[in-house]
N, CA, C and O of each residue as an XYZ file, in Angstrom:
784
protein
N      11.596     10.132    -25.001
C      11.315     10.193    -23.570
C      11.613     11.619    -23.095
O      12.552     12.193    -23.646
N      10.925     12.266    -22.134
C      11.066     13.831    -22.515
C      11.727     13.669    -20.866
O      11.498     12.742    -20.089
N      12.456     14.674    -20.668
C      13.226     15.149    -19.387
C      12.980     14.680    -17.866
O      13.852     14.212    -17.134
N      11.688     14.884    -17.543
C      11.250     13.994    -16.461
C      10.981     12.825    -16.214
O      11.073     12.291    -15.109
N      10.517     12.175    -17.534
C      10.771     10.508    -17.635
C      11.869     10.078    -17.282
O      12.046      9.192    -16.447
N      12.765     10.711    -17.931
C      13.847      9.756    -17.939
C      14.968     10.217    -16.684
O      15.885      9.425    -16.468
N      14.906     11.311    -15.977
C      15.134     11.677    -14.929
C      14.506     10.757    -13.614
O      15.264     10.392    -12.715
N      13.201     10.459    -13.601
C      12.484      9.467    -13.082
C      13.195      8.076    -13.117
O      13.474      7.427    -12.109
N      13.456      7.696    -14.421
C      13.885      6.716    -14.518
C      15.776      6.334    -14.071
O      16.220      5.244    -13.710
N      16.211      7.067    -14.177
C      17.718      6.852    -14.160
C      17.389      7.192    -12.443
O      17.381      6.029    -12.040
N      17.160      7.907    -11.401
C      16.446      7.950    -10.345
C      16.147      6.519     -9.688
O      16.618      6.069     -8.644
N      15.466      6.071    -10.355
C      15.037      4.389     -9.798
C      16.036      3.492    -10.056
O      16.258      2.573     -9.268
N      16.649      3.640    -11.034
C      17.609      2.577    -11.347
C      19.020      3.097    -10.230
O      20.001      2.465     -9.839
N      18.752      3.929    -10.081
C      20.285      4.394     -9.330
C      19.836      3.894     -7.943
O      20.701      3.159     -7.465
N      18.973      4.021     -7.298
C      18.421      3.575     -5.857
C      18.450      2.067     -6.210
O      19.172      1.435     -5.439
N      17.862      1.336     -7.161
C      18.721     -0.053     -7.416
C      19.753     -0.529     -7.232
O      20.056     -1.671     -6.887
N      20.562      0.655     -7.540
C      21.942      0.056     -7.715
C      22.830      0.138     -9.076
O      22.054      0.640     -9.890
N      23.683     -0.028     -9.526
C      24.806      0.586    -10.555
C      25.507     -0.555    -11.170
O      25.997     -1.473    -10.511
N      25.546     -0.452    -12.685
C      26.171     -1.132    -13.535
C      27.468     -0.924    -14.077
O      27.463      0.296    -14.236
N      28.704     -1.380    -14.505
C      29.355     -0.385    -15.560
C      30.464     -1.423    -15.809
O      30.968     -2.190    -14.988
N      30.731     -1.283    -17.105
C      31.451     -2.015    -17.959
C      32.897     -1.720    -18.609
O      33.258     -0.640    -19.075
N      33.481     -2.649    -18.555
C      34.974     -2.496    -19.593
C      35.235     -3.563    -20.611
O      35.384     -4.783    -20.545
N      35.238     -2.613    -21.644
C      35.152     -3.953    -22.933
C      36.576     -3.725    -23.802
O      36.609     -3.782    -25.032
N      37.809     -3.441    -22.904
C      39.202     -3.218    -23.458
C      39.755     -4.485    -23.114
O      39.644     -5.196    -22.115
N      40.659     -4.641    -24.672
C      41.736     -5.838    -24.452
C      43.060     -5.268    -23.814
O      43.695     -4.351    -24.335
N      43.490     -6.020    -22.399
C      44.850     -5.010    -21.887
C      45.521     -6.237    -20.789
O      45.030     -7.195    -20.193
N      46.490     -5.818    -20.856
C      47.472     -6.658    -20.191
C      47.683     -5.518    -18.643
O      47.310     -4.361    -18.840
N      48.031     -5.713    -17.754
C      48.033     -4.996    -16.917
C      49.588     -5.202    -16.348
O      50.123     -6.311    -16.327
N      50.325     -3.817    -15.829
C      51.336     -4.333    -15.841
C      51.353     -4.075    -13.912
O      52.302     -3.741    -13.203
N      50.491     -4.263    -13.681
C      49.945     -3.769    -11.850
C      50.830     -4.921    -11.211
O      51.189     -5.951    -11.781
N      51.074     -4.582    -10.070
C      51.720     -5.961     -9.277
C      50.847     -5.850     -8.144
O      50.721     -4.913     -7.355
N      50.117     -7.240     -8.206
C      49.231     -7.360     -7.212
C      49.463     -7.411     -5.661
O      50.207     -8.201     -5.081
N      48.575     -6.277     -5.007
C      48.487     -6.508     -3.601
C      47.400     -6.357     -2.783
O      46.958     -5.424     -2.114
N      46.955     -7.886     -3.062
C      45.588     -8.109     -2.865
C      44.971     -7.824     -1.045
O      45.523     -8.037      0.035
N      43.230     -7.106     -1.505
C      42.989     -7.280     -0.214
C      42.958     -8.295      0.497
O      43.026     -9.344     -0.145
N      42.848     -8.433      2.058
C      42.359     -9.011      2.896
C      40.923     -9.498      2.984
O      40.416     -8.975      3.976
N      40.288    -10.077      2.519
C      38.551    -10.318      2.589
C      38.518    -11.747      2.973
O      38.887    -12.847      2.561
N      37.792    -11.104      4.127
C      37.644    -12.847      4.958
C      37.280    -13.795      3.900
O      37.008    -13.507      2.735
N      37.311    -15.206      4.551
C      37.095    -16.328      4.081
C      35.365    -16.526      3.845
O      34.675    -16.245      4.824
N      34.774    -16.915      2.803
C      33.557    -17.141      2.625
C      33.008    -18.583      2.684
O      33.307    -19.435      1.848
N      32.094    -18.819      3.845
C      31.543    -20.036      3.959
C      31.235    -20.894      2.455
O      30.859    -20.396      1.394
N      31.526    -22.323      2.750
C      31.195    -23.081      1.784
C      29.564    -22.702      1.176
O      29.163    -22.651      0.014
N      28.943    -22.502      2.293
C      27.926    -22.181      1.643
C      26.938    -21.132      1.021
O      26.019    -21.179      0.203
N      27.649    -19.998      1.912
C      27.562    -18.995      1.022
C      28.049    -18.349      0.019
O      27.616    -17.304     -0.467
N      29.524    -19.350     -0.503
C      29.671    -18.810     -1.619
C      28.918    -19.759     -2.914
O      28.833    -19.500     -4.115
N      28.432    -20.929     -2.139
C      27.627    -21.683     -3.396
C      26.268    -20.951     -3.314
O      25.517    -21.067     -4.282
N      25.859    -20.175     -2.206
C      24.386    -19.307     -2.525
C      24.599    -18.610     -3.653
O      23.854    -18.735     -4.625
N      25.843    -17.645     -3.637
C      26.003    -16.703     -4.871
C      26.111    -17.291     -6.091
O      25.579    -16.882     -7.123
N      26.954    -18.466     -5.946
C      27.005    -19.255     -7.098
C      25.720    -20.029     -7.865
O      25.580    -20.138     -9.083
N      25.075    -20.393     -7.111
C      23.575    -20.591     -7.362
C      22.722    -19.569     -8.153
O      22.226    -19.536     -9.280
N      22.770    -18.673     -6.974
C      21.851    -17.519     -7.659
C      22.279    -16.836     -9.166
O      21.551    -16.572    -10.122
N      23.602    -16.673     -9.012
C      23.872    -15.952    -10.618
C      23.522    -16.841    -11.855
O      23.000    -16.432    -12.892
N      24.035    -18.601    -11.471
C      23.770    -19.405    -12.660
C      22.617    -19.811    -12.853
O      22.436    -20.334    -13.953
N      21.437    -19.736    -11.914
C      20.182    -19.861    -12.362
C      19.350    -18.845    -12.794
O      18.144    -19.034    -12.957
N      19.921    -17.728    -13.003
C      19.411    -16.821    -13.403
C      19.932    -16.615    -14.821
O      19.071    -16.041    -15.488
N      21.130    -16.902    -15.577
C      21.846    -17.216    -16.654
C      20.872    -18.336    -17.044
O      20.407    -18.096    -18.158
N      20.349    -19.597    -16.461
C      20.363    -20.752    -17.190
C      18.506    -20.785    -17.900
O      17.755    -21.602    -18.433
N      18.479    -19.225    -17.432
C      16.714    -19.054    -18.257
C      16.974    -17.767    -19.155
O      17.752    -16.827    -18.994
N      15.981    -18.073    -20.234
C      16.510    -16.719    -21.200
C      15.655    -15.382    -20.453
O      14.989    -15.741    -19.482
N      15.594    -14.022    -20.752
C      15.407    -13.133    -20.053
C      15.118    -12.032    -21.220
O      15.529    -12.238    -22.362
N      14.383    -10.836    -20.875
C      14.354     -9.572    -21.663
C      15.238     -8.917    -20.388
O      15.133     -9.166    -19.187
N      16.235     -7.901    -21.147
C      16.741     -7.403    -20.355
C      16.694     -5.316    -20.420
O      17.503     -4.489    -20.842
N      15.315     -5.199    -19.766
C      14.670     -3.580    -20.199
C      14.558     -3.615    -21.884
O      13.957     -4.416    -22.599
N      15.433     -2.341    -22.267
C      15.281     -1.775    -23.599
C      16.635     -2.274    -24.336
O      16.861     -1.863    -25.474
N      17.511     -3.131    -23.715
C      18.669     -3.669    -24.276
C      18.198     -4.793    -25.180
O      18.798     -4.951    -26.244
N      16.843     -5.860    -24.759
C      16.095     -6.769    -25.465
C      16.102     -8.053    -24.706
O      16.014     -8.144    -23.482
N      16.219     -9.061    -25.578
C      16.292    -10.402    -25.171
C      17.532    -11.124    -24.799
O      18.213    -10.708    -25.736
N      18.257    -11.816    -24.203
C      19.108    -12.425    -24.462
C      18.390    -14.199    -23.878
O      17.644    -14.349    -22.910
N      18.861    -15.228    -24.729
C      19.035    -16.132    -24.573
C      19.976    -16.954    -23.279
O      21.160    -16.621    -23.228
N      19.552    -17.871    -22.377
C      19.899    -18.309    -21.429
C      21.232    -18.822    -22.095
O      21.317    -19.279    -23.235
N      22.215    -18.675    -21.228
C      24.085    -18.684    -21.621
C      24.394    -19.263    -20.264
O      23.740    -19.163    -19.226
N      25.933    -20.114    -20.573
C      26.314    -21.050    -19.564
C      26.675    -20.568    -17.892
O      26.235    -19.477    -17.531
N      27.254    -21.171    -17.180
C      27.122    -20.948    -15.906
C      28.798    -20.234    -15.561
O      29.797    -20.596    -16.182
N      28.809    -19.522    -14.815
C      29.987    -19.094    -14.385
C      31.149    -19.318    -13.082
O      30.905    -19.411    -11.879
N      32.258    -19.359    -13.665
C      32.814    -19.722    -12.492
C      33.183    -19.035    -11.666
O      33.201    -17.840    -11.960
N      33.616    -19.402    -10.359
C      33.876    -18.459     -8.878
C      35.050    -18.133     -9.105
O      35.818    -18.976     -9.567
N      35.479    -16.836     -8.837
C      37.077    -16.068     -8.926
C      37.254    -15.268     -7.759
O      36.904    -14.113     -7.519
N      37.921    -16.188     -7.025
C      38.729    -15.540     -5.556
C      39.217    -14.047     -5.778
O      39.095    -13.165     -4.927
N      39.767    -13.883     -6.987
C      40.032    -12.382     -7.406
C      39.187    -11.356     -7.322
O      39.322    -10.326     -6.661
N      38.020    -11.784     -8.248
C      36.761    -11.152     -8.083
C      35.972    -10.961     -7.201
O      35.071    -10.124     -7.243
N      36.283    -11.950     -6.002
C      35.597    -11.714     -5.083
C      36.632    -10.819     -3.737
O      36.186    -10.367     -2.682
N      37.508    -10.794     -4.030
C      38.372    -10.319     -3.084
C      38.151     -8.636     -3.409
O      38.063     -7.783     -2.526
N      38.078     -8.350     -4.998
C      37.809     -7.370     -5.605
C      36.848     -6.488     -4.744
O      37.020     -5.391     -4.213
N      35.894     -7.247     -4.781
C      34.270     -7.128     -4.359
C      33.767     -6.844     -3.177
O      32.785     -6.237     -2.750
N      34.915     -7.582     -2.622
C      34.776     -7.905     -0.920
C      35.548     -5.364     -0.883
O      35.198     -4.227     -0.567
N      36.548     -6.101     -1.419
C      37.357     -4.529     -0.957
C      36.122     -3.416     -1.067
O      35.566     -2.901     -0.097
N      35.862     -3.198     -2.283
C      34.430     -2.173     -2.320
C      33.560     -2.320     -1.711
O      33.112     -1.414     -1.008
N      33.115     -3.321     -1.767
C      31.905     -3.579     -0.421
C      31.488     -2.708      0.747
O      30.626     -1.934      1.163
N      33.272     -3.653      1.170
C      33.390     -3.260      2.364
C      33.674     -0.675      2.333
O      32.931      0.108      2.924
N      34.807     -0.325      1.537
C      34.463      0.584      1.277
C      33.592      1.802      1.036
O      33.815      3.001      1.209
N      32.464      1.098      0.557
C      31.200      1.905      0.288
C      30.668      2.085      1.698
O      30.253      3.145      2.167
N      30.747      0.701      2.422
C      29.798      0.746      3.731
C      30.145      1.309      5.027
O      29.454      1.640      5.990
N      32.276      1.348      4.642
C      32.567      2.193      5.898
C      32.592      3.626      5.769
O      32.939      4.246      6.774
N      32.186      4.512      4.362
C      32.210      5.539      4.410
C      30.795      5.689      3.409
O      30.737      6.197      2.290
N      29.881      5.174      4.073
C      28.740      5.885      3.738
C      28.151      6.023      1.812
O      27.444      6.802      1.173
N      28.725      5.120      1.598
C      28.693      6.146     -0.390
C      28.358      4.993     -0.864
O      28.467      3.942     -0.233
N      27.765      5.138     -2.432
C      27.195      4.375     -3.085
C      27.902      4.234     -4.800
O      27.201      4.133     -5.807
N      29.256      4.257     -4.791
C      29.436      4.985     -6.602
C      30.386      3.513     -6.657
O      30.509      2.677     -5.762
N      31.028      3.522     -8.094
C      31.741      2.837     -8.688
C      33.300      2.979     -8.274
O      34.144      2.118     -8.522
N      33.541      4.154     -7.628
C      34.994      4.380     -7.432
C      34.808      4.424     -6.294
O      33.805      4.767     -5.668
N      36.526      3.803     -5.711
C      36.772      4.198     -4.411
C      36.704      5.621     -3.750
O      36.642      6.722     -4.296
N      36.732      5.310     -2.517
C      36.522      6.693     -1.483
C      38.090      7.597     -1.407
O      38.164      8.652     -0.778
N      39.175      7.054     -2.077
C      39.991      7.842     -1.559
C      40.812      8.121     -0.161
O      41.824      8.818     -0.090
N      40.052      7.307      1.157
C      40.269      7.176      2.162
C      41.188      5.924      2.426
O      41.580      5.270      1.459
N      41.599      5.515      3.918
C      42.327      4.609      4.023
C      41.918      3.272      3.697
O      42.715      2.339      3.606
N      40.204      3.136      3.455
C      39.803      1.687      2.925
C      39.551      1.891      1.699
O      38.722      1.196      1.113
N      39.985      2.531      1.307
C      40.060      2.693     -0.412
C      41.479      1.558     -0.378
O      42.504      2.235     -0.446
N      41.677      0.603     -0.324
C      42.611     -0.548     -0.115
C      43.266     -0.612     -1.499
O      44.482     -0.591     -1.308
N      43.001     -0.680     -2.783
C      43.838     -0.537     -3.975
C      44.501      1.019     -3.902
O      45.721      1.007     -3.738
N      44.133      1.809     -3.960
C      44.352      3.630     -4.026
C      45.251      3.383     -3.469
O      46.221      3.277     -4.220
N      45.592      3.124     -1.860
C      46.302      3.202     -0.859
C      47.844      2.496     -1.222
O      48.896      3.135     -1.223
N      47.703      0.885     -1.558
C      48.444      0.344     -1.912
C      49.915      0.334     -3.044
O      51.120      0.108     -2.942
N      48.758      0.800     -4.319
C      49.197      0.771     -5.476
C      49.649      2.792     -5.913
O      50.152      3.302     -6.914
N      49.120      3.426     -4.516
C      50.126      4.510     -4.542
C      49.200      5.513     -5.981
O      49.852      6.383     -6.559
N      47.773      5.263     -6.388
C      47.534      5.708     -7.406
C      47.607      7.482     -7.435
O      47.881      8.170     -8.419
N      47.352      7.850     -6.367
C      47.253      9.710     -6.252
C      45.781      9.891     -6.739
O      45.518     10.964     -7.282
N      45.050      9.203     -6.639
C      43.401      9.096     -6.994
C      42.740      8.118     -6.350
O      43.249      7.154     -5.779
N      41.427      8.418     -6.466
C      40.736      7.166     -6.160
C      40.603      6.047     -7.120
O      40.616      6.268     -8.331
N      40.434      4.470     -6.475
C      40.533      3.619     -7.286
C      39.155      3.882     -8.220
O      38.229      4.684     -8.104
N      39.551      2.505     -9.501
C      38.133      2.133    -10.284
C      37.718      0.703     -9.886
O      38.184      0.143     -8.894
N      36.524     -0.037    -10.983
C      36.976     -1.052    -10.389
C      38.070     -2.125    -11.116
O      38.585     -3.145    -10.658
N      38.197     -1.533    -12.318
C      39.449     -1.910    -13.248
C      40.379     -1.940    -12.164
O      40.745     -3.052    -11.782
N      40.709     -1.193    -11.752
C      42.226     -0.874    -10.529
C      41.954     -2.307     -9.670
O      42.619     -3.343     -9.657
N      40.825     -1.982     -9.023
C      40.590     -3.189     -8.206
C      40.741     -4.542     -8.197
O      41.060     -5.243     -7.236
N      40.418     -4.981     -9.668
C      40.459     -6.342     -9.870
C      41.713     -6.600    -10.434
O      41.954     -7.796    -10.602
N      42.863     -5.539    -10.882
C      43.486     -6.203    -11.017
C      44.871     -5.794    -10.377
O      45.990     -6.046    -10.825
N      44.451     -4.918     -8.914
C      45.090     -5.461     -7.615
C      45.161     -6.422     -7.010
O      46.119     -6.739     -6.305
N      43.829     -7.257     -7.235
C      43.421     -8.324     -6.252
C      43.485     -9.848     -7.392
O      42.817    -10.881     -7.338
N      44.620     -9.409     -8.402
C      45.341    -10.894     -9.230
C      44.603    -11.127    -10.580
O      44.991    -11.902    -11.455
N      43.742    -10.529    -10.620
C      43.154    -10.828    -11.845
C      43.437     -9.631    -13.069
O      42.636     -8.763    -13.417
N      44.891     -9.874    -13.632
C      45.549     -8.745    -14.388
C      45.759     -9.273    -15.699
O      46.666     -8.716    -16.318
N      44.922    -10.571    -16.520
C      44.892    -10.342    -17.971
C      43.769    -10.686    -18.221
O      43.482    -11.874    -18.073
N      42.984     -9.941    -18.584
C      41.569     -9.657    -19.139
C      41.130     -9.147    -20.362
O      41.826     -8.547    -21.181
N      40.038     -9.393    -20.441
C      39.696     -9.018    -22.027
C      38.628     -8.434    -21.477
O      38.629     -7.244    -21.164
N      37.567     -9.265    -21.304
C      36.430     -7.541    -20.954
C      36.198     -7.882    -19.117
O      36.505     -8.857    -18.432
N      35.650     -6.827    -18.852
C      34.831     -6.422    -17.224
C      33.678     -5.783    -16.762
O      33.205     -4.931    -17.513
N      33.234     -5.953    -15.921
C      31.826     -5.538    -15.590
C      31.697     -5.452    -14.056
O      32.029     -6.388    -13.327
N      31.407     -4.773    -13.791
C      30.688     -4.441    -12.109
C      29.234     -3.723    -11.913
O      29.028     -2.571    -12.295
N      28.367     -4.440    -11.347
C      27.267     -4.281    -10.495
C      27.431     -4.044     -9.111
O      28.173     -4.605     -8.305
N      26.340     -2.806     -8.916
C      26.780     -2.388     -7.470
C      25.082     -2.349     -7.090
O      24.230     -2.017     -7.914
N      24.788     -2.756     -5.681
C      23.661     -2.843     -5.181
C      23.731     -2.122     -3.734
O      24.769     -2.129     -3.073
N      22.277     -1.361     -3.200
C      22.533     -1.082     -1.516
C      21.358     -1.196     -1.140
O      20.486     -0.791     -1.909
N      20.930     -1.843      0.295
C      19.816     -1.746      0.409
C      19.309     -2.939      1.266
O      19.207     -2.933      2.493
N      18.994     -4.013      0.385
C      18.301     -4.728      0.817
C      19.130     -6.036      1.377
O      20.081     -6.363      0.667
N      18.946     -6.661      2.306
C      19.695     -7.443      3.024
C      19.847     -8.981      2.766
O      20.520     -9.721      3.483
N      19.121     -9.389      1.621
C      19.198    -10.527      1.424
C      19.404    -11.019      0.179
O      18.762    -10.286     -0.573
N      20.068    -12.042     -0.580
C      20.638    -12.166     -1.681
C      19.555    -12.754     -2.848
O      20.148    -13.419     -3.696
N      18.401    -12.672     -3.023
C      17.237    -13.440     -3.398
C      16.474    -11.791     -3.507
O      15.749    -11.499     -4.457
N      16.742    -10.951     -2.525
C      16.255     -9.416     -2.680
C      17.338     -8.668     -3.784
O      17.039     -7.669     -4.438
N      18.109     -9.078     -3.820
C      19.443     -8.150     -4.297
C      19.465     -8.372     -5.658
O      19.430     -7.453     -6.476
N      19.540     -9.971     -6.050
C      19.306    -10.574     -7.367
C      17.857     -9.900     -8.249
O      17.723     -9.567     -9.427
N      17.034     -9.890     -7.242
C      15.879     -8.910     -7.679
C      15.943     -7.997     -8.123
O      15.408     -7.868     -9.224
N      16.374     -7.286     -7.740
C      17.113     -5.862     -7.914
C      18.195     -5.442     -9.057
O      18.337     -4.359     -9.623
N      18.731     -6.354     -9.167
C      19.691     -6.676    -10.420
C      18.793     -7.106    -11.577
O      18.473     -6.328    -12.476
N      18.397     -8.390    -11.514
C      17.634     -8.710    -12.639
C      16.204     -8.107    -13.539
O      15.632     -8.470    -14.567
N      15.986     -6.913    -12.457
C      14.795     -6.113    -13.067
C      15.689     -4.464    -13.687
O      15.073     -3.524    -14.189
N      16.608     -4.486    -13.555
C      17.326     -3.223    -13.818
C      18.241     -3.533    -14.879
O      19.080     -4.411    -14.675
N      18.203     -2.973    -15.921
C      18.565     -2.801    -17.566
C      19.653     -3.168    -17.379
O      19.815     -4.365    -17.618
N      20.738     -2.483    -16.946
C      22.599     -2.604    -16.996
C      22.989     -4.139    -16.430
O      23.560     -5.001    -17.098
N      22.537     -4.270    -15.025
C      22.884     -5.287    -14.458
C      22.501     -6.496    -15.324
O      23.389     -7.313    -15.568
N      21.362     -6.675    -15.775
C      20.572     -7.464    -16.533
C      21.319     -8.066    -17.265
O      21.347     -9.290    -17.391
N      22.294     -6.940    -18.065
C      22.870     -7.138    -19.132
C      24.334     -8.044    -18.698
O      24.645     -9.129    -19.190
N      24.966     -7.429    -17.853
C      26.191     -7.924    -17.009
C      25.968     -9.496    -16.975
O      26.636    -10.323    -17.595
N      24.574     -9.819    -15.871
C      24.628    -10.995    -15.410
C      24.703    -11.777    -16.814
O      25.667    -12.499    -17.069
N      23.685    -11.602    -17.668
C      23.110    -12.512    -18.980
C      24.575    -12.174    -19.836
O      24.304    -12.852    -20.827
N      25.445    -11.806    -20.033
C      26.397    -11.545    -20.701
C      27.217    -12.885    -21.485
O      27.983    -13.468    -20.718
N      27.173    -13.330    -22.601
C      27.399    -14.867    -22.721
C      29.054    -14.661    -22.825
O      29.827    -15.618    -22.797
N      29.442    -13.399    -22.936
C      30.980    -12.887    -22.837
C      31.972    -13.440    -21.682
O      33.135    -13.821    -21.811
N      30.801    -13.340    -19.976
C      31.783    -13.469    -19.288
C      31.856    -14.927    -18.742
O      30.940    -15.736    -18.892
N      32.927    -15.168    -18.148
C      33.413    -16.644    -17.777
C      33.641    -16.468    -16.342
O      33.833    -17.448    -15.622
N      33.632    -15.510    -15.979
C      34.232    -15.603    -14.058
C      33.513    -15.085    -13.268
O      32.430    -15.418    -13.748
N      33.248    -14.435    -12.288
C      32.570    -13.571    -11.368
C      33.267    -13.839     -9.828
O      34.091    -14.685     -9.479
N      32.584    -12.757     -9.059
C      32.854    -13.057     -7.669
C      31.654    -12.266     -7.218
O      30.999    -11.602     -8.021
N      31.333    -12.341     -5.807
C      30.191    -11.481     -5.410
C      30.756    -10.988     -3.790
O      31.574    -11.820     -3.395
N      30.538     -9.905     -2.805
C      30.676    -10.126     -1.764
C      29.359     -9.270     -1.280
O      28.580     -8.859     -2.140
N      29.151     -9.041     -0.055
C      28.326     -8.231      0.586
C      28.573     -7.512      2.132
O      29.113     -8.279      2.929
N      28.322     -6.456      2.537
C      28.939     -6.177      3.545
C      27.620     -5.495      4.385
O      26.500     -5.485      3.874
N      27.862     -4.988      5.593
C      26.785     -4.713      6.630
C      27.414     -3.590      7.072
O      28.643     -3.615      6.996
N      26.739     -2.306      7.654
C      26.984     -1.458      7.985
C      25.764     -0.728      9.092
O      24.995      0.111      8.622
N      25.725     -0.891      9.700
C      24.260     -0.328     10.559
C      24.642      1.288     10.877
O      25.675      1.736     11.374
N      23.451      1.990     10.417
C      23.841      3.163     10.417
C      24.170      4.043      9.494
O      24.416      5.221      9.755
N      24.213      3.339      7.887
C      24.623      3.730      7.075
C      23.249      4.388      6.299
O      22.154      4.168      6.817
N      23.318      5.080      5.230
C      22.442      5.066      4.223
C      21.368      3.832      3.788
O      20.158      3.908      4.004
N      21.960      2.803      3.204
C      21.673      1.744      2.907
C      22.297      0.378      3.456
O      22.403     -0.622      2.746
N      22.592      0.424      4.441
C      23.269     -0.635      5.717
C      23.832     -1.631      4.744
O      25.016     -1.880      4.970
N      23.184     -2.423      3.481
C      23.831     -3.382      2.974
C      24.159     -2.798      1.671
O      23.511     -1.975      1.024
N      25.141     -3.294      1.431
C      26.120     -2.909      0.229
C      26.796     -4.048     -0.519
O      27.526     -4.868      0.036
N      26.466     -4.044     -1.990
C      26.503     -5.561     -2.670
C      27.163     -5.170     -3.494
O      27.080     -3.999     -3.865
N      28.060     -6.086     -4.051
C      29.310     -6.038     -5.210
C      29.169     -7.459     -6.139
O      29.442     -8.598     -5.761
N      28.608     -6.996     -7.603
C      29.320     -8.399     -8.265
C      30.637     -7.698     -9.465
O      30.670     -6.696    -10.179
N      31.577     -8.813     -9.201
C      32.664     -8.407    -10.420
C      32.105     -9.641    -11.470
O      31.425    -10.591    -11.085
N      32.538     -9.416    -12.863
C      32.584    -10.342    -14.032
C      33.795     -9.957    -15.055
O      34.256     -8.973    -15.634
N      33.973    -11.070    -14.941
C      35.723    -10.937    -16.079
C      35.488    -11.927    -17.342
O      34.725    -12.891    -17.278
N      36.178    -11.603    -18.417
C      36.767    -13.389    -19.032
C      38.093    -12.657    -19.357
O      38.239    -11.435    -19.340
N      39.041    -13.585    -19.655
C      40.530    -13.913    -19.878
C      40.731    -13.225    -20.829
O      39.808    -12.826    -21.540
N      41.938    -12.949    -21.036
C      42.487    -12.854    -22.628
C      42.638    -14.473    -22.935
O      43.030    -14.858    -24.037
């Protein structure tokens, strides 16, 4: 693929939205001090829950990574979503679109846990209780305002693809936040964990 292809391409996928993974076995010795993230309607957290496991429960090509075979359904993690909720919300009050916190006062793990940096989302999730893990994954989305648009967006883009279809993970959380005025006004977070 010669220089502008693939410049093109990493280009589109980034206006999609952002993947990125941790595949370390680690005990964390963090003492959790989890965000604040409102309470999520019964039914919108079974929308998210819906949407991720029916998209797992069909097999898929996922870009140039290949095929994966449809893998079981995942469960909801208050952690992960509290995780999720914190960045979310982060990205959308200061404008930005990356994997790490802003460094600012809603950088809510950074702040807390006293890091002298900005958070990751490793830091994050396992501020917000979820501190023995074996692997991790975060998808980051901005843009589009509806969760049926967003899943779109995920499921046609290589990394995420891979995240969701992952027969590795066992947990997830999702949140979404609103920002009018922003770059991309909506700002989407999924976390994925499994246990040690």
């Amino acid at each position: 693929m010669n220089r502008l292809k693939f410049l093109l391409l990493f280009l589109f996928l980034f206006s999609l939205g952002c993947g990125s993974t941790r595949a370390v076995y680690k005990q964390s010795t963090i003492v959790p001090n989890p965000f604040s993230a409102p309470l999520l309607s019964s039914d919108v957290k079974q929308s998210y829950i819906s949407a991720i496991n029916t998209m797992r429960s069909k097999g898929r090509t996922c870009g140039n990574a290949g095929y994966f075979p449809a893998v079981g359904p995942l469960r909801w993690s208050t952690h992960l979503y509290r995780a999720a909720h914190e960045h979310s919300r982060d990205m959308s009050t200061n404008n930005m679109f990356v994997h790490l916190g802003s460094g600012t006062a809603s950088d809510w793990t950074a702040r807390v846990q006293q890091l002298g940096r900005v958070s990751n989302f490793t830091d994050r999730i396992e501020n917000n209780g979820y501190t023995q893990w074996k692997r991790l994954a975060q998808n980051i989305a901005g843009g589009m305002p509806s969760l049926n648009q967003t899943m779109t967006q995920w499921e046609t883009s290589e990394y995420h693809c891979v995240n969701i279809m992952n027969p590795v993970f066992t947990d997830f959380g999702m949140a979404h936040t609103y920002q009018k005025g922003t770059k991309y006004s909506h700002y989407w977070t999924q976390n994925f964990a499994t246990h040690q």
